[in-house]
N, CA, C and O of each residue as an XYZ file, in Angstrom:
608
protein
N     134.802    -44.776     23.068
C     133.571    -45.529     22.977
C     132.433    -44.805     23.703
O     131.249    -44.805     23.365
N     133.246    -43.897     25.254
C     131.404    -43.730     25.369
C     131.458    -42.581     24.744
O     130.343    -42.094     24.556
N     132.454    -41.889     24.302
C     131.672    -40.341     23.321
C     130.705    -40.521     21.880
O     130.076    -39.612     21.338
N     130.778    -41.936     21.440
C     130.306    -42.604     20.602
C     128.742    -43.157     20.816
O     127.855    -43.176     19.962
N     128.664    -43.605     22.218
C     127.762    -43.898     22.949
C     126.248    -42.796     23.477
O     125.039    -42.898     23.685
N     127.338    -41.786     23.489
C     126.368    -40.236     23.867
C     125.954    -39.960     22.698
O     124.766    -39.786     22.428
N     127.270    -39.863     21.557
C     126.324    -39.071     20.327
C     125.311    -39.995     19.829
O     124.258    -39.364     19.739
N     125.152    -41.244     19.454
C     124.379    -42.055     19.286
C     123.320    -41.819     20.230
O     122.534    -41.115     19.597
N     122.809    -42.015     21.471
C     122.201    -41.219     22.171
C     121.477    -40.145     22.137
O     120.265    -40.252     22.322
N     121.923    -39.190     21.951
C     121.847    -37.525     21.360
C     121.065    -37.373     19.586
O     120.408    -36.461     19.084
N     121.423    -38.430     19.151
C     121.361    -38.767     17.160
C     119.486    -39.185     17.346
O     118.571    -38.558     16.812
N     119.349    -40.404     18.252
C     118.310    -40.895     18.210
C     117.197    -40.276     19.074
O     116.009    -40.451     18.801
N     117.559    -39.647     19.980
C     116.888    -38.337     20.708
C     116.414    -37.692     19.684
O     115.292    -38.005     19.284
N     117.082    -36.745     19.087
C     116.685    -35.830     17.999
C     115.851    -36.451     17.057
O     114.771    -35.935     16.770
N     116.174    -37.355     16.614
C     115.692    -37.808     15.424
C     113.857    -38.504     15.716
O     113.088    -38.851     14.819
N     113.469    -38.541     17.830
C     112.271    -38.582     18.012
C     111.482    -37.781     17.796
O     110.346    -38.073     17.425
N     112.055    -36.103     18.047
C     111.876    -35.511     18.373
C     110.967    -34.748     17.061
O     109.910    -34.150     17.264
N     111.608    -34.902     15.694
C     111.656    -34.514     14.319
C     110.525    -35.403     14.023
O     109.484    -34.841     13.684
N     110.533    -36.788     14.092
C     109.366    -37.130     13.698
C     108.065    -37.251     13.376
O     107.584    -36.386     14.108
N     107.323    -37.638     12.895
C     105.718    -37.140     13.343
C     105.504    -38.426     14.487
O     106.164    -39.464     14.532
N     104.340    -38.006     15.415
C     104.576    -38.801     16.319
C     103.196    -39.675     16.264
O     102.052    -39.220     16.270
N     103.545    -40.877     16.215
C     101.909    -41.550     16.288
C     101.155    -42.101     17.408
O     101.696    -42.648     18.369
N     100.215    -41.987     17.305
C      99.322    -42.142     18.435
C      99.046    -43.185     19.035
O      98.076    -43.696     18.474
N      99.530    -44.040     20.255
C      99.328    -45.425     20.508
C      98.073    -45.206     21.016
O      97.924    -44.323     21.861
N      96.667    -46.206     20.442
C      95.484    -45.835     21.591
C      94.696    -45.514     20.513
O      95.063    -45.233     19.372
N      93.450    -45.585     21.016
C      92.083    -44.889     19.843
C      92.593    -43.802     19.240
O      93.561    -43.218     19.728
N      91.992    -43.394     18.081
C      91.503    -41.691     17.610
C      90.897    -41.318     18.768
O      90.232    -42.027     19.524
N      91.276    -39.683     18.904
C      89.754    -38.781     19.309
C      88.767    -39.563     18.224
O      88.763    -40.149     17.142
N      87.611    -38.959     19.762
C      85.756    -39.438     19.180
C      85.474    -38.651     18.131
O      86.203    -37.935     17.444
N      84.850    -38.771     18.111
C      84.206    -38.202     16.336
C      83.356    -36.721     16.867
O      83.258    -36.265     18.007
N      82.881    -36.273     15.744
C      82.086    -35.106     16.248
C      82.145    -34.643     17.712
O      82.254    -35.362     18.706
N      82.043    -33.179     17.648
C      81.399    -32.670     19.261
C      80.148    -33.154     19.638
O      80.108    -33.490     20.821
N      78.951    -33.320     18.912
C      78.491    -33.647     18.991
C      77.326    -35.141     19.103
O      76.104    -35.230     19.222
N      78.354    -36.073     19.002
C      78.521    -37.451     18.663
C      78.609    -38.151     20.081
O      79.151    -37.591     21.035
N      78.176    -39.115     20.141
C      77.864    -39.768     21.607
C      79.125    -39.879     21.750
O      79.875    -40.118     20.804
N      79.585    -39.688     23.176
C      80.862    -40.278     24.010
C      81.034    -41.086     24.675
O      80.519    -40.779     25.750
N      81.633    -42.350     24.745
C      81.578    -43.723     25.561
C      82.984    -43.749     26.626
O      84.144    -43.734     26.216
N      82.638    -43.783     27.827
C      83.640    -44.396     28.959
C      83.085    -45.875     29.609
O      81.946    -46.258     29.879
N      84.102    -46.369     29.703
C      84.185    -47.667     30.184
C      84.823    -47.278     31.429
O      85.927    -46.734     31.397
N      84.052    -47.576     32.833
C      84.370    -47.943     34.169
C      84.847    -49.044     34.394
O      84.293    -49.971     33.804
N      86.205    -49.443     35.440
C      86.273    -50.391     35.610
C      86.387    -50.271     37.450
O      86.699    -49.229     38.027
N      86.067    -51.546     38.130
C      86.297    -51.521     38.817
C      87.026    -52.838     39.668
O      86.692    -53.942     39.237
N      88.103    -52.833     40.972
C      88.556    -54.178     40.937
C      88.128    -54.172     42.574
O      88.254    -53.102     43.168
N      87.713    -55.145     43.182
C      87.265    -54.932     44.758
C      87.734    -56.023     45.023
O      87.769    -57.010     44.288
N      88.276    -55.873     46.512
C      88.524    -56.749     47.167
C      88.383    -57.858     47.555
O      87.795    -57.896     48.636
N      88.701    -58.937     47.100
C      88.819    -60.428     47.404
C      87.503    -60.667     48.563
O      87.588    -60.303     49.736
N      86.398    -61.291     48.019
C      85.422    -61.922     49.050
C      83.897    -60.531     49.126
O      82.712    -60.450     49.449
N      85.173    -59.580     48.504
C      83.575    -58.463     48.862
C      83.174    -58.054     47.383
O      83.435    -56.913     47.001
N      82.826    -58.557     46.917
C      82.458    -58.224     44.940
C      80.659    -58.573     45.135
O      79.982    -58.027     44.263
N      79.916    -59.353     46.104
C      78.807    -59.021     45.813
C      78.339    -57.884     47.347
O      77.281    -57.274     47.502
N      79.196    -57.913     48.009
C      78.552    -56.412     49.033
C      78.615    -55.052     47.877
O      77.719    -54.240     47.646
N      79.908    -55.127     47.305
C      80.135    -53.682     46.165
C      79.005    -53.593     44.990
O      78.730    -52.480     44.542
N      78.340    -54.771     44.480
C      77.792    -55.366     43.563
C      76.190    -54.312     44.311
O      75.678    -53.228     44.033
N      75.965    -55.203     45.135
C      74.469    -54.677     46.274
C      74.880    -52.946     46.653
O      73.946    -52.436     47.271
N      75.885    -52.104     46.451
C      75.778    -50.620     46.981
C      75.745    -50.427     45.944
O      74.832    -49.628     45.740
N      76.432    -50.805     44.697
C      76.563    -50.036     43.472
C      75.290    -49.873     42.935
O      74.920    -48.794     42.473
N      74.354    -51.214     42.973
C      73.040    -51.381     42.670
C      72.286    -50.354     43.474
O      71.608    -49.492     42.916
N      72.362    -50.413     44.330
C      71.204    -49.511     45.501
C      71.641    -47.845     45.725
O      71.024    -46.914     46.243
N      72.747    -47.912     45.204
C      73.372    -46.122     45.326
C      73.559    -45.611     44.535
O      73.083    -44.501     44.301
N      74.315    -46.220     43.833
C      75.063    -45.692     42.240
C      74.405    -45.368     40.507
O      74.581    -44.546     39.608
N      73.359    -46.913     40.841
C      72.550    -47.291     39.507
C      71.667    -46.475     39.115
O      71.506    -46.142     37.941
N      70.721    -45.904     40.509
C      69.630    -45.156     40.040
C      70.076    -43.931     39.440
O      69.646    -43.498     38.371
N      71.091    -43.294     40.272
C      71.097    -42.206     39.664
C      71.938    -42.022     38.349
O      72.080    -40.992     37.689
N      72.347    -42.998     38.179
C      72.846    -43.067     36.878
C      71.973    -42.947     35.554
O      72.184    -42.290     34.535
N      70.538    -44.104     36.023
C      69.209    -43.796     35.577
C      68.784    -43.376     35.394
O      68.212    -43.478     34.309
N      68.501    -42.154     36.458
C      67.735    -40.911     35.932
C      68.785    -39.324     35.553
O      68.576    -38.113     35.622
N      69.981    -40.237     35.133
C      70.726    -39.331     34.016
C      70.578    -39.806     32.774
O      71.139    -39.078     31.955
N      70.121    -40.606     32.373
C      69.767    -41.611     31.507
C      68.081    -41.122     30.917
O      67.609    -41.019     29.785
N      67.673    -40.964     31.908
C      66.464    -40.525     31.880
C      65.865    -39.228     31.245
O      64.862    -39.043     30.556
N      67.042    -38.221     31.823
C      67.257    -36.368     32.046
C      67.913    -36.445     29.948
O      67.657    -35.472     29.239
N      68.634    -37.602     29.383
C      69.357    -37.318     28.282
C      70.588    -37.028     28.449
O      71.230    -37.045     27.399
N      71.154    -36.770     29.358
C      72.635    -36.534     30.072
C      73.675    -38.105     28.879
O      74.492    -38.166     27.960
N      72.996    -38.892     29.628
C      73.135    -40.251     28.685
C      72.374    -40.799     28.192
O      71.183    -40.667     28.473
N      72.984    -41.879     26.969
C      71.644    -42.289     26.424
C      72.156    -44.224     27.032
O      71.289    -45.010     26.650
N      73.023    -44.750     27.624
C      72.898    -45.991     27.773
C      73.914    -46.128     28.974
O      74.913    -45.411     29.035
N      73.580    -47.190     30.036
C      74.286    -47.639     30.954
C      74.696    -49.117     31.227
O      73.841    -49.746     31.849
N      75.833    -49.811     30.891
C      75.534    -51.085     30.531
C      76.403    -51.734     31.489
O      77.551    -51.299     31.580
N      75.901    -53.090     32.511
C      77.367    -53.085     33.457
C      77.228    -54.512     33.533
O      76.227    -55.191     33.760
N      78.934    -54.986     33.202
C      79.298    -56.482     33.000
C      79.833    -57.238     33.987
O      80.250    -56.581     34.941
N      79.904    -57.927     34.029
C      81.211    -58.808     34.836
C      81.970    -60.188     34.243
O      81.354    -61.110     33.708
N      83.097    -60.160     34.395
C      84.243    -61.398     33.355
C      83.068    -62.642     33.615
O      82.152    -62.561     34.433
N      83.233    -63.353     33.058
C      82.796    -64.929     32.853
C      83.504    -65.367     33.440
O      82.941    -65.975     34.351
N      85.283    -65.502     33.523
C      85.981    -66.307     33.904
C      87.061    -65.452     34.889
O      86.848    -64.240     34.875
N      88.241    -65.917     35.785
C      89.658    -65.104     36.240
C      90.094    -64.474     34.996
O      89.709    -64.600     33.833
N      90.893    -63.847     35.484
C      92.337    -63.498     34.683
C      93.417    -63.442     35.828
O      93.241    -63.957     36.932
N      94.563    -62.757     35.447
C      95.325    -62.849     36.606
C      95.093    -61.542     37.494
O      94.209    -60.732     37.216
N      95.896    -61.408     38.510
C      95.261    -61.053     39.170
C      95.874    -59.325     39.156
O      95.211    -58.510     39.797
N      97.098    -58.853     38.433
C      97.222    -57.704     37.987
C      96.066    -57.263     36.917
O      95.823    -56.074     36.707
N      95.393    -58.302     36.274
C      94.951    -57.520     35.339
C      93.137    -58.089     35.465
O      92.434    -58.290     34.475
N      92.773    -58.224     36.605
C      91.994    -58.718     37.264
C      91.153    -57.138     37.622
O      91.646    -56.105     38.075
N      89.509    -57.477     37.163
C      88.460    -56.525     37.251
C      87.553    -57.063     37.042
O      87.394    -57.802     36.071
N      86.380    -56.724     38.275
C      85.259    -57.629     38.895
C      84.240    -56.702     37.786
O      83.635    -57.480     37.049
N      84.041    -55.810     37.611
C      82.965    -55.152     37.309
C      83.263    -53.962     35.921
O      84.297    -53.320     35.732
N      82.186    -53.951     35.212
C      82.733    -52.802     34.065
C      81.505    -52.505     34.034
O      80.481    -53.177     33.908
N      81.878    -50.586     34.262
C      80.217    -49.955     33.534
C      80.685    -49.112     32.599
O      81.640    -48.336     32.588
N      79.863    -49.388     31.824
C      80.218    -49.079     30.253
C      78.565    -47.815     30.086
O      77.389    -48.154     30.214
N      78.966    -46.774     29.857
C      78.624    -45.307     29.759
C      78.392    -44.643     28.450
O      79.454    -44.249     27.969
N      77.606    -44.451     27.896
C      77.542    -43.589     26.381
C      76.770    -42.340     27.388
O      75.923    -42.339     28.282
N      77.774    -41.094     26.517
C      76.947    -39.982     27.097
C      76.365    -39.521     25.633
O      76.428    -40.200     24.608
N      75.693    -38.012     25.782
C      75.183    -37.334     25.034
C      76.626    -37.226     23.798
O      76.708    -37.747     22.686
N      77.486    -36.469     24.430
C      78.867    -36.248     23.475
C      79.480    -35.684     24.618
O      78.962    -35.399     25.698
N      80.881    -35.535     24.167
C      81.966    -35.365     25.090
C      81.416    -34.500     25.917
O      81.037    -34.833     27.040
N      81.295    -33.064     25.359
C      80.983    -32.162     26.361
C      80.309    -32.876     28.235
O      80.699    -33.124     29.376
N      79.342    -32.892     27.529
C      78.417    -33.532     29.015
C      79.607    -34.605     29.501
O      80.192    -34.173     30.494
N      79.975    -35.566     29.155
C      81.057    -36.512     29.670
C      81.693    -36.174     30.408
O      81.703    -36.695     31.523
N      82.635    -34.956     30.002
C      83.777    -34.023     30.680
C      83.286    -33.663     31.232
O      83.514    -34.206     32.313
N      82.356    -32.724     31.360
C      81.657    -31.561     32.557
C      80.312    -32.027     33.923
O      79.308    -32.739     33.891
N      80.795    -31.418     34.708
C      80.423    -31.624     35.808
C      78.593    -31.669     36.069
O      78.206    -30.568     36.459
N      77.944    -32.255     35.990
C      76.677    -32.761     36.197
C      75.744    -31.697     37.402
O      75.385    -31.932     38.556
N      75.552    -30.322     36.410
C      74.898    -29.439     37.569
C      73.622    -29.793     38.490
O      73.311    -29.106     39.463
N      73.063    -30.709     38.159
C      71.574    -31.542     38.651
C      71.969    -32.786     39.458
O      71.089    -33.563     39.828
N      73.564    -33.055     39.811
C      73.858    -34.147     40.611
C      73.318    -34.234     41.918
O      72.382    -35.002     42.136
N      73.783    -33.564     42.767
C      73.596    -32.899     44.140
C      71.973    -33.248     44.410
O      71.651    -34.083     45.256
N      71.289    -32.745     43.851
C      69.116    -32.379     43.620
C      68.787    -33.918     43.885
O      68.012    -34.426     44.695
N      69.794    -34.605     42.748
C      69.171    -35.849     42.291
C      69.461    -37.117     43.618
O      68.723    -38.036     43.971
N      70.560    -36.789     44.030
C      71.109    -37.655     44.795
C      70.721    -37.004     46.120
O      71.322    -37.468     47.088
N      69.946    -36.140     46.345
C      68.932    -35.364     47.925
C      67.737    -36.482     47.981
O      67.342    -37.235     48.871
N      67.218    -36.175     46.197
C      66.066    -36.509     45.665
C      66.157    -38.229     46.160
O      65.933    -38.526     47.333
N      66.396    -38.949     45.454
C      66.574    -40.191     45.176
C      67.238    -41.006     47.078
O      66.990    -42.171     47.388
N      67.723    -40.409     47.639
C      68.313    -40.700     48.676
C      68.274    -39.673     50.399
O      69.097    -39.328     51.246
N      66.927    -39.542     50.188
C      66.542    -38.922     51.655
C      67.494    -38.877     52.777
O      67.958    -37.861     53.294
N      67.721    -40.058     53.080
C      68.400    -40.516     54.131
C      69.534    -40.405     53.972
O      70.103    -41.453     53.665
N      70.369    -39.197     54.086
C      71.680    -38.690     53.130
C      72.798    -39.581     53.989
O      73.650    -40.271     53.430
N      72.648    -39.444     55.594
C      73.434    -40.099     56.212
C      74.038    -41.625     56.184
O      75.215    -41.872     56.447
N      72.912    -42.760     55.772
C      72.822    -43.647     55.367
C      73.528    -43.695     54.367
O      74.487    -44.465     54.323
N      73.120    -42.660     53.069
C      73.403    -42.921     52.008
C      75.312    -42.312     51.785
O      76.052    -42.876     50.979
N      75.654    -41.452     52.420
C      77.295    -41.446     52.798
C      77.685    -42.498     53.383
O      78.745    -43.014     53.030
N      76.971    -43.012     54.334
C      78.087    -44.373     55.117
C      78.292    -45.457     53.971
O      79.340    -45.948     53.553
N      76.809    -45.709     53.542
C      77.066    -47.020     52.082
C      77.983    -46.692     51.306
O      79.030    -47.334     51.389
N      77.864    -45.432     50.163
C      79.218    -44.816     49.624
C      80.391    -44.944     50.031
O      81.196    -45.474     49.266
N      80.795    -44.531     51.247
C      82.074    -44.412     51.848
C      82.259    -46.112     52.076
O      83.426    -46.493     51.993
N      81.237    -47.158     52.351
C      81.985    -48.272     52.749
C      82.005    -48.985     50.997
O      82.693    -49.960     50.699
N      81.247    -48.363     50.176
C      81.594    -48.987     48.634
C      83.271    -49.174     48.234
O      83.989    -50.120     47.909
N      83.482    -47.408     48.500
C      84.716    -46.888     48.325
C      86.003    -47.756     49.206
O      87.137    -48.061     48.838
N      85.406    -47.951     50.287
C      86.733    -48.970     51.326
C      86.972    -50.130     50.960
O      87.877    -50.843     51.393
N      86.098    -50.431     50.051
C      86.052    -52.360     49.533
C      86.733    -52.531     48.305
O      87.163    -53.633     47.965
N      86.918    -51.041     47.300
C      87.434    -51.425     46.769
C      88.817    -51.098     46.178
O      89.151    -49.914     46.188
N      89.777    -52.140     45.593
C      90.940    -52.208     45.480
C      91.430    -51.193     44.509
O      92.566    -50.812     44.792
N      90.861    -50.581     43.334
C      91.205    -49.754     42.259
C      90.031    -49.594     41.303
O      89.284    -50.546     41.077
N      89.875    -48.511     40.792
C      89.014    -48.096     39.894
C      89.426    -47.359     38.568
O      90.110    -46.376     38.852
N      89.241    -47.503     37.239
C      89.962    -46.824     36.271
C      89.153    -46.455     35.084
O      88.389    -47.322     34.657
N      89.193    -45.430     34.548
C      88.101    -44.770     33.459
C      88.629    -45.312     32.405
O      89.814    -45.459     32.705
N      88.466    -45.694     31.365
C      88.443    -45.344     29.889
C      87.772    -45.194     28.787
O      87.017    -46.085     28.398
N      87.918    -44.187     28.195
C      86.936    -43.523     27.029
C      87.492    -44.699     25.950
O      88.634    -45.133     25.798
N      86.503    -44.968     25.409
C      86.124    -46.100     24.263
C      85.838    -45.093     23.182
O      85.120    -44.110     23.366
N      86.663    -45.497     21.607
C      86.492    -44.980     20.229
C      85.490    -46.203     19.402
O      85.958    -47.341     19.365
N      84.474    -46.015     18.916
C      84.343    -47.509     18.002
C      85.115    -47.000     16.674
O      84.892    -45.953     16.065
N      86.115    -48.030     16.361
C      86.439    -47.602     15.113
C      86.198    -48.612     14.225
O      87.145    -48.892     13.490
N      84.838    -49.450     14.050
C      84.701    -50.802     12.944
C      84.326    -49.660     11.685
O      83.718    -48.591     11.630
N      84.985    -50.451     10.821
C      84.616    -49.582      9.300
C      83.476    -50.003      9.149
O      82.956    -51.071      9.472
N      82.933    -48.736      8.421
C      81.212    -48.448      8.386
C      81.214    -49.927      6.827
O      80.118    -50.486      6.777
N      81.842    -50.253      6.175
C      81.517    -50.779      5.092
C      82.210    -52.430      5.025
O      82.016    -53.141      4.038
């Protein structure tokens, strides 16, 4: 029985392996050149969702803005649930991101650094707020969004 057990085992192994394999999850985005959408999520700590709410606003937003601004992106859109969920699958905040197209998405933002001197003088200040954004909250997770509604 168990040599029966292995080859069966071994049979259905192979036979994954041979298959074509399908993709659980969106398509790749469309064109290289075609806007690219990530969805931010973020989950913060019990009692502190409007201190994270007030840094994200005062640290995070602008310069998101004037990437928005530069064409880097063309939209910045940020939600919050209406109601609970539970609490594994529990997320206070979503910023929802269209860039130019993947490229820019993926790659590293050479005008970040300028902008965030620019926009935030007071660099010291502006690390402690960051760093205490970052301590408040519980988990953070990217995902790139496909729209796939049929055009017709």
């Amino acid at each position: 029985m168990r040599r029966f057990l292995i080859a069966l085992a071994v049979v259905l192994f192979a036979t994954t392996l041979t298959e074509p394999a399908h993709a659980q999850g969106a398509p790749q985005q469309a064109a290289a050149n075609a806007p690219y959408t990530i969805e931010y999520y973020y989950k913060v700590q019990w009692g502190h969702q409007q201190e994270f709410l007030q840094l994200f606003l005062k640290n995070h937003y602008p310069l998101l803005k004037k990437m928005v601004e530069s064409g880097r992106m063309t939209a910045v859109k940020i939600e919050t649930p209406a109601y609970h969920t539970t609490e594994d699958g529990r997320w206070d905040y979503r910023v929802t991101i269209t860039f130019k197209n993947s490229t820019v998405a993926t790659t590293a933002n050479p005008d970040e650094d300028a902008l965030i001197h620019q926009l935030y003088p007071d660099q010291e200040t502006y690390k402690k707020e960051e760093q205490r954004r970052f301590e408040i909250l519980v988990s953070h997770w990217d995902l790139p969004v496909t729209n796939i509604t049929p055009t017709k």
